[in-house]
C-alpha positions as CSV (number, residue, x, y, z in Angstrom):
1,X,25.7,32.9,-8.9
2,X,21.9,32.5,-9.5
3,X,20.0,35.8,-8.5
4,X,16.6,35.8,-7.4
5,X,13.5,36.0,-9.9
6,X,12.0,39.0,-8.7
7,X,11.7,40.0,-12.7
8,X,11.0,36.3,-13.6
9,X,7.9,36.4,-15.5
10,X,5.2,34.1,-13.8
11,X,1.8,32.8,-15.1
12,X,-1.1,35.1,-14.3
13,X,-4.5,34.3,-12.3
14,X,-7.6,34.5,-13.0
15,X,-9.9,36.4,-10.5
16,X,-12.0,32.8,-10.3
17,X,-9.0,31.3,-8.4
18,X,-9.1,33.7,-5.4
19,X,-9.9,31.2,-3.2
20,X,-8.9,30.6,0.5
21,X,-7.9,27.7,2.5
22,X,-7.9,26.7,6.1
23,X,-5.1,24.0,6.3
24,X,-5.6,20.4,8.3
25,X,-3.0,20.4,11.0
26,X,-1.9,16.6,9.7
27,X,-1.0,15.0,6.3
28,X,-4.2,14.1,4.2
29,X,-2.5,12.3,1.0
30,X,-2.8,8.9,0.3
31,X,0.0,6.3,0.0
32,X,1.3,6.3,-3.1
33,X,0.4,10.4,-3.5
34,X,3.1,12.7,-5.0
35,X,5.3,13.6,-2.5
36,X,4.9,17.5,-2.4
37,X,2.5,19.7,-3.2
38,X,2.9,21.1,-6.8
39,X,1.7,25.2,-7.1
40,X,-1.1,24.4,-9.1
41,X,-2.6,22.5,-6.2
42,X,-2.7,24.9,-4.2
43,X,-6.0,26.3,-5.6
44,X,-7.9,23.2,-4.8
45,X,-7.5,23.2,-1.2
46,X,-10.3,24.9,1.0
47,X,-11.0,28.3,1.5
48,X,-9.3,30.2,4.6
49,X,-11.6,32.3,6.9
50,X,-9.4,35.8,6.3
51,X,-6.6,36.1,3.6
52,X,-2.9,36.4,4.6
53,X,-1.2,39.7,5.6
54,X,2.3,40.4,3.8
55,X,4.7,42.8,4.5
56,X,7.6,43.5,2.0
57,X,10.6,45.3,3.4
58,X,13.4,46.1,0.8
59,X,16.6,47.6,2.2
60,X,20.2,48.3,1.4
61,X,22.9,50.5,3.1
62,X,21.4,53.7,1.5
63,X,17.5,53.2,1.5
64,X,14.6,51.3,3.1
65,X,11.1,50.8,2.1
66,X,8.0,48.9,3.8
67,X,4.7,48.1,2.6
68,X,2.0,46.1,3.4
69,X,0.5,43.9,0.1
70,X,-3.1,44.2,0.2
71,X,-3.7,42.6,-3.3
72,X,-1.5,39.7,-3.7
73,X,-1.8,39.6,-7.4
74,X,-0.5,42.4,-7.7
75,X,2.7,41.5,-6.3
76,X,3.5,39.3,-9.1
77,X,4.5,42.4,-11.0
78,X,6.1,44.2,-8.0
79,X,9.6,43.9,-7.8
80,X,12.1,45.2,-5.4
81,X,12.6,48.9,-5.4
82,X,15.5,50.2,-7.6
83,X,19.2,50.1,-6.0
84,X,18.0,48.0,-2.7
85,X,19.6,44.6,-2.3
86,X,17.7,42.9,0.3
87,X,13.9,41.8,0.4
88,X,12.1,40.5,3.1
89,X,8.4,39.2,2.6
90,X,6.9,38.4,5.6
91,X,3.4,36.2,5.3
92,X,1.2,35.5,8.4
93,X,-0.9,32.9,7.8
94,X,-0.6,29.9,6.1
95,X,-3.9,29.5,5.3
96,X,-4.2,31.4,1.9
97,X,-3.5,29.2,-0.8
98,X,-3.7,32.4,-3.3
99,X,-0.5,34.2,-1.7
100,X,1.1,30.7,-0.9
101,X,0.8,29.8,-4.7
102,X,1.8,33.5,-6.0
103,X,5.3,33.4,-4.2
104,X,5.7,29.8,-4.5
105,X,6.0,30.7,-8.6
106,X,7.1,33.7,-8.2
107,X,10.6,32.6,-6.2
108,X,10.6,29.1,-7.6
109,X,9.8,27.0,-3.9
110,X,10.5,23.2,-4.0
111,X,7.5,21.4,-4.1
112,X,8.3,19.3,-1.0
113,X,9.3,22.5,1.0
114,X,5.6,23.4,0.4
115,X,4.6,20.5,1.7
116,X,6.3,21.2,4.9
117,X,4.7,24.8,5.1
118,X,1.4,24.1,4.4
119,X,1.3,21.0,7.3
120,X,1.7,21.9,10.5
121,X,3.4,21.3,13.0
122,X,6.2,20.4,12.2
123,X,10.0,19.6,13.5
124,X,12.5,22.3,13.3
125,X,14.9,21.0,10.4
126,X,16.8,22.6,7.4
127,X,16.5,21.7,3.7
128,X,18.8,22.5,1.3
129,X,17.8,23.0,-2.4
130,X,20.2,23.5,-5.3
131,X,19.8,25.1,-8.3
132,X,18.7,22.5,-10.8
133,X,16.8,23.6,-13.9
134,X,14.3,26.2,-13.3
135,X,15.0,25.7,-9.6
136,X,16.9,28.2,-8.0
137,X,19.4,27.6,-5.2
138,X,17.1,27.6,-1.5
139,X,17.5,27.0,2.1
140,X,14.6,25.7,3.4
141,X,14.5,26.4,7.3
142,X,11.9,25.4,9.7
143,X,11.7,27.0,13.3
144,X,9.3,27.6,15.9
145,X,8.7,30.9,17.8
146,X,7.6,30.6,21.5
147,X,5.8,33.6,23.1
148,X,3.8,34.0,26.1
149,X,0.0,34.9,25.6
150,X,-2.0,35.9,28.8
151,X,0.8,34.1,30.7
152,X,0.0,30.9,28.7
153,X,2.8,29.2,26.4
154,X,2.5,29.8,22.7
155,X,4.1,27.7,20.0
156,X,3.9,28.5,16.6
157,X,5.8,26.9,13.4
158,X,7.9,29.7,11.2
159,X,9.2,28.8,7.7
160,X,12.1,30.7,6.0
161,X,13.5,30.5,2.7
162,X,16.5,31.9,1.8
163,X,17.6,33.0,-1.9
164,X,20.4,34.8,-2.8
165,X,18.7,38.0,-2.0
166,X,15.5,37.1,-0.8
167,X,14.4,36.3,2.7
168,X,10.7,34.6,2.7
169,X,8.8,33.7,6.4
170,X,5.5,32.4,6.7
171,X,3.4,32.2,10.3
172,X,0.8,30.7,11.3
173,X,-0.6,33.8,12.8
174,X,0.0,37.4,13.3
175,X,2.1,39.0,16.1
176,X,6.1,38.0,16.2
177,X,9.3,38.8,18.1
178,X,10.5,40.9,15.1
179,X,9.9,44.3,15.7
180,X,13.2,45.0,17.0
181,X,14.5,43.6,13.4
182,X,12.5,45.8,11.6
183,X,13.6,48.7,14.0
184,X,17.5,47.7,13.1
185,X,16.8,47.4,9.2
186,X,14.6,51.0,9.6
187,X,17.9,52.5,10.8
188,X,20.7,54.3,8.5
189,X,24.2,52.3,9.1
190,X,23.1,49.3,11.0
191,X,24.9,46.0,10.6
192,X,21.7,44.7,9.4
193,X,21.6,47.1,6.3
194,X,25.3,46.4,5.9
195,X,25.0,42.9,5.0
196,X,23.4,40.4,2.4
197,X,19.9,38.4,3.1
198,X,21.9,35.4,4.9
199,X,22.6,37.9,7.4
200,X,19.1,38.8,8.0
201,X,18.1,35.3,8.1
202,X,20.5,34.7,10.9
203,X,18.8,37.8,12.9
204,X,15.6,36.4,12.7
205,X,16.2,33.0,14.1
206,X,18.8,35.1,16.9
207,X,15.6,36.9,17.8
208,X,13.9,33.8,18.2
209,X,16.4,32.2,20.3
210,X,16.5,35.6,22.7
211,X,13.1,35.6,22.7
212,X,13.3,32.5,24.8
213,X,15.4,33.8,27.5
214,X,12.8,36.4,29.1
215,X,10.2,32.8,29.1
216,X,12.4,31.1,30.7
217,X,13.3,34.1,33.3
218,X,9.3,34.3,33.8
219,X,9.6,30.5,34.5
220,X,12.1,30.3,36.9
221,X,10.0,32.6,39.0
222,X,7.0,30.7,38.9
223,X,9.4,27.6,40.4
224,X,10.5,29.7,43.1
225,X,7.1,31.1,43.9
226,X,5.9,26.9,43.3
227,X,9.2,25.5,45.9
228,X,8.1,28.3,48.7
229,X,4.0,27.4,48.0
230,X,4.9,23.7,48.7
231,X,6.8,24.3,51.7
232,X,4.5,26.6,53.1
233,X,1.2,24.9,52.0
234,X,1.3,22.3,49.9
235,X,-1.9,20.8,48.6
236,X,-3.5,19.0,44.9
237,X,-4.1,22.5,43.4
238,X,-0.4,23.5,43.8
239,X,1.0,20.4,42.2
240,X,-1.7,20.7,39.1
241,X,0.9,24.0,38.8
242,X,3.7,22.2,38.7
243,X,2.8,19.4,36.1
244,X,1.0,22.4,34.2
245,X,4.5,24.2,34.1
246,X,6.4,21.0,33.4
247,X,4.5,19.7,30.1
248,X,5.0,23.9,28.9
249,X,9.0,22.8,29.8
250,X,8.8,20.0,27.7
251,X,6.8,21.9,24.6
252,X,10.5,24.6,25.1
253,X,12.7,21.8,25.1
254,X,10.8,20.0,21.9
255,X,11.1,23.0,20.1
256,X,14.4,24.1,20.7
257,X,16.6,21.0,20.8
258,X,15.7,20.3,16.9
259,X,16.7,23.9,16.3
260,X,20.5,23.5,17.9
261,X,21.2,20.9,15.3
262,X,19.7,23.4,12.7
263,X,21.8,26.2,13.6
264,X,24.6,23.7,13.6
265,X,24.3,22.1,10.2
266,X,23.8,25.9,8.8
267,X,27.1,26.7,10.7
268,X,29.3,23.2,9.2
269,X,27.4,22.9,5.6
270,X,28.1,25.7,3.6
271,X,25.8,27.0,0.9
272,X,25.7,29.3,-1.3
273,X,23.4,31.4,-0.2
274,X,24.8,31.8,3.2
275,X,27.7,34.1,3.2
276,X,30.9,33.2,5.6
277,X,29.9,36.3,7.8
278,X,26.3,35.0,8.5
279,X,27.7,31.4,9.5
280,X,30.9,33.2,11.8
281,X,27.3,35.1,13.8
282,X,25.5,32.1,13.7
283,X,28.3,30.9,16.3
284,X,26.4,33.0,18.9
285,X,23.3,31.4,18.0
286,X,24.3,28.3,18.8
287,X,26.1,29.2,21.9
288,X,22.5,30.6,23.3
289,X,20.4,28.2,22.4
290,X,23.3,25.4,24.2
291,X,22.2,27.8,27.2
292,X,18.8,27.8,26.7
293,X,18.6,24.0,26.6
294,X,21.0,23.9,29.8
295,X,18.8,26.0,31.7
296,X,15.5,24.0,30.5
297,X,16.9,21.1,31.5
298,X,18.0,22.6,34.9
299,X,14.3,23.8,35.3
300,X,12.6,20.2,34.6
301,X,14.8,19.0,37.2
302,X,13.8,21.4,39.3
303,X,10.3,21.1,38.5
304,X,10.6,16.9,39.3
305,X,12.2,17.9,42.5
306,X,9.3,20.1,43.7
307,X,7.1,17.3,42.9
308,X,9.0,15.2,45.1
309,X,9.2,17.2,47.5
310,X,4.9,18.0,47.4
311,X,5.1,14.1,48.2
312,X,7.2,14.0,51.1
313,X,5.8,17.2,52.7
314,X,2.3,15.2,52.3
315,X,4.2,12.3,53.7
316,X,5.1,13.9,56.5
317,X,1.5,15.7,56.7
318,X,0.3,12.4,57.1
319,X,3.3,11.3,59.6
320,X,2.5,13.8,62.2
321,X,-1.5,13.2,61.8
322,X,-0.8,9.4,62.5
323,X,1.9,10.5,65.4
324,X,-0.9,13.0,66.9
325,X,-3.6,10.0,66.8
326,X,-1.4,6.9,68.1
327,X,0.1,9.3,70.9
328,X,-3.9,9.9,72.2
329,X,-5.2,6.6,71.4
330,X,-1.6,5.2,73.7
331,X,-3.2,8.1,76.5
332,X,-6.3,6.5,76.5
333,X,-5.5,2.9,76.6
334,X,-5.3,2.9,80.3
335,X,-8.2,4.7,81.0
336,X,-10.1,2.6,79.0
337,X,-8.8,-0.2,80.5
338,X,-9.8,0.9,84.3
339,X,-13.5,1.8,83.2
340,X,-13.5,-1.7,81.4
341,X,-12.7,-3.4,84.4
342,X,-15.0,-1.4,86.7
343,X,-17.6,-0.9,84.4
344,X,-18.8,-4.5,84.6
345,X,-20.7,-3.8,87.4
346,X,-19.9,-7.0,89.3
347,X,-21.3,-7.0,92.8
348,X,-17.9,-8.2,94.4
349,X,-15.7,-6.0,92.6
350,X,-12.9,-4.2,94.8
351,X,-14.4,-0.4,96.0
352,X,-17.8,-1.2,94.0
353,X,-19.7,0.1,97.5
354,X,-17.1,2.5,98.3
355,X,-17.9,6.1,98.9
356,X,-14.6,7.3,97.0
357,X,-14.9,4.9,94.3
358,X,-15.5,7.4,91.5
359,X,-13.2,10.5,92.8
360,X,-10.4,7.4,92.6
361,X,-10.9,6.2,89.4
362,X,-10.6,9.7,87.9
363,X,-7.3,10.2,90.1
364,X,-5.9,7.7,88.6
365,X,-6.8,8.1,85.6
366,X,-5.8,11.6,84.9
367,X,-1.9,10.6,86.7
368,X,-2.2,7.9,84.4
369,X,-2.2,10.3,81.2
370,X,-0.2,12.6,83.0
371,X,2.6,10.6,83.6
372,X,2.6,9.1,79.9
373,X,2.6,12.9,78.5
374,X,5.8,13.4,80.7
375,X,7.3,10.1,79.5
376,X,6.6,10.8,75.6
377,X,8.1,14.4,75.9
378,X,11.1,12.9,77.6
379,X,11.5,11.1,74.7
380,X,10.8,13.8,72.4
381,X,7.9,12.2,70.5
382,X,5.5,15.2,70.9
């Protein structure tokens, strides 16, 4: 079995190449380009606006150790710490072609899995890389974590490479679901310290699955709270909610269909750098996220219904209005029939000189409405 090439030795840099990049969200190569990016052209892409922060946690059953890399040259030389098993590098931002290119080299990355780093988004997938000459064995896993900001859906891509026992994952941007990983690994006897990088690999991506379940809780209530608001008082502003809600439905569902068949080729194609143990957990994974698309699906059924039923309560808004005006313009049509008739002002019209000419025409006039208001509620109409 290949290890990892913490000690590998790697080319240096000179201080001239510190540069930074800020990366196009779509592909920029020409037909007929290279397919990958090669390490080397990393340094002629753009300058970033802030370099990446990395994180390197190194853990076994009997120790742990975290640090934060603030010069990323210098972790070409810096190797796990003696007797530890497992490293985790953690990168957030993708936007430093300095760190991208450093641990690129330093761990050997496939070209084309670069590729798929550096442009974003992306769809969740899984790449397997062999060893093969200076290439050492590598999953390549792409995943997206969901968060809510302010209330507002966040979607960010995550890529993962797995060595033998190595964990690399690179975000767009800081802030994760994580904590409670590093929490696990930080304590003496967990499951986490107990097992090989594969394992932690599989905790991540369970985080990011369980992460989803409190979204979709916070969703469910915003339906409820939508269904009452359009019973109650529907108008435009609360069905600009619900087609608000439904495209963040669909951004869930778009990221987290991919990632079932991920977790399920991890779990049928073995590899060897993803122990037996990691694929028996990822079992659960697979199970939740079979839940979580389930329950999405339930939702943007939901969500369609309360859009259909915002269009038949403004249906039968509009029903009643159009009951309420034909019922008074029906109670009128006789009245406005009698003044027709004796509002011509013909001289030999019946009662035209008659002293209770006027008195009459209102008597009947108001037993006239009278007896149609009867007559409709006898029907039940109003």
């Amino acid at each position: 079995m290949l290890e990892d090439t913490d000690s590998l030795p790697i080319e240096e840099l000179d201080s001239s190449d510190s540069i930074h990049l800020v990366i196009p969200h779509k592909r920029t190569g020409k037909p007929g380009d290279a397919p990958g990016i090669e390490h080397d052209q990393l340094l002629t892409m753009p300058r970033a606006e802030r370099p990446a922060t990395i994180t390197v946690i190194d853990y076994c059953p009997e120790r742990y150790e975290t640090k934060t890399v603030t010069d990323v040259e210098a972790l070409l030389d810096q190797h796990r710490a003696p007797g530890t098993v497992v490293r985790w590098i953690n990168v957030d931002g993708i936007d430093d072609p300095v760190a991208i290119r450093v641990l690129a080299t330093k761990y050997s990355l496939h070209p084309l899995a670069i590729e798929d780093l550096v442009h974003v988004p992306q769809r969740p997938k899984v790449d397997p890389y062999e060893a093969t000459g200076d290439q050492h064995a590598r999953l390549f896993l792409i995943a997206r974590m969901a968060m809510l900001v302010d209330g507002a859906l966040d979607s960010e891509q995550v890529s993962m490479f797995l060595g033998h026992n190595t964990v690399l994952t690179f975000q767009e941007a800081p802030g994760d679901c994580w904590d409670p990983i590093r929490q696990r690994i930080a304590r003496a006897g967990s499951r986490l310290r107990q097992n090989d990088a594969s394992f932690l690999l599989y905790a991540l991506i369970d985080a990011m699955v369980d992460h989803c379940f409190p979204i979709l809780e916070e969703y469910g209530n915003r339906l409820e709270a939508l269904e009452d608001e359009i019973l109650e008082r529907p108008s435009p502003a609360v069905i600009r909610k619900v087609h608000a809600l439904k495209r963040e439905l669909l951004v869930l569902r778009r990221d987290f269909w991919p990632l079932r068949e991920v977790v399920h080729t991890l779990q049928r194609e073995p590899h060897e750098c993803l122990s037996d143990t990691t694929r028996t957990y990822l079992r659960d994974v697979y199970d939740h996220l079979v839940q979580i698309i389930d329950i999405l699906e339930t939702y943007r059924e939901v969500a369609m219904g309360i859009g259909e039923s915002y269009m038949t309560a403004m249906s039968n808004r509009m029903n009643e209005v159009m009951k309420v005006l034909t019922i008074i313009s029906t109670i009128f049509i006789p009245i406005t029939f009698l003044a027709g008739v004796y509002g011509m002002n013909f001289e030999y019209l019946p009662e035209l000189k008659w002293h209770w000419a006027y008195p009459s025409f209102w008597i009947v006039s108001l037993l006239s409405t009278a007896t149609m208001i009867v007559f409709f509620r006898r029907k039940g109409w109003i």
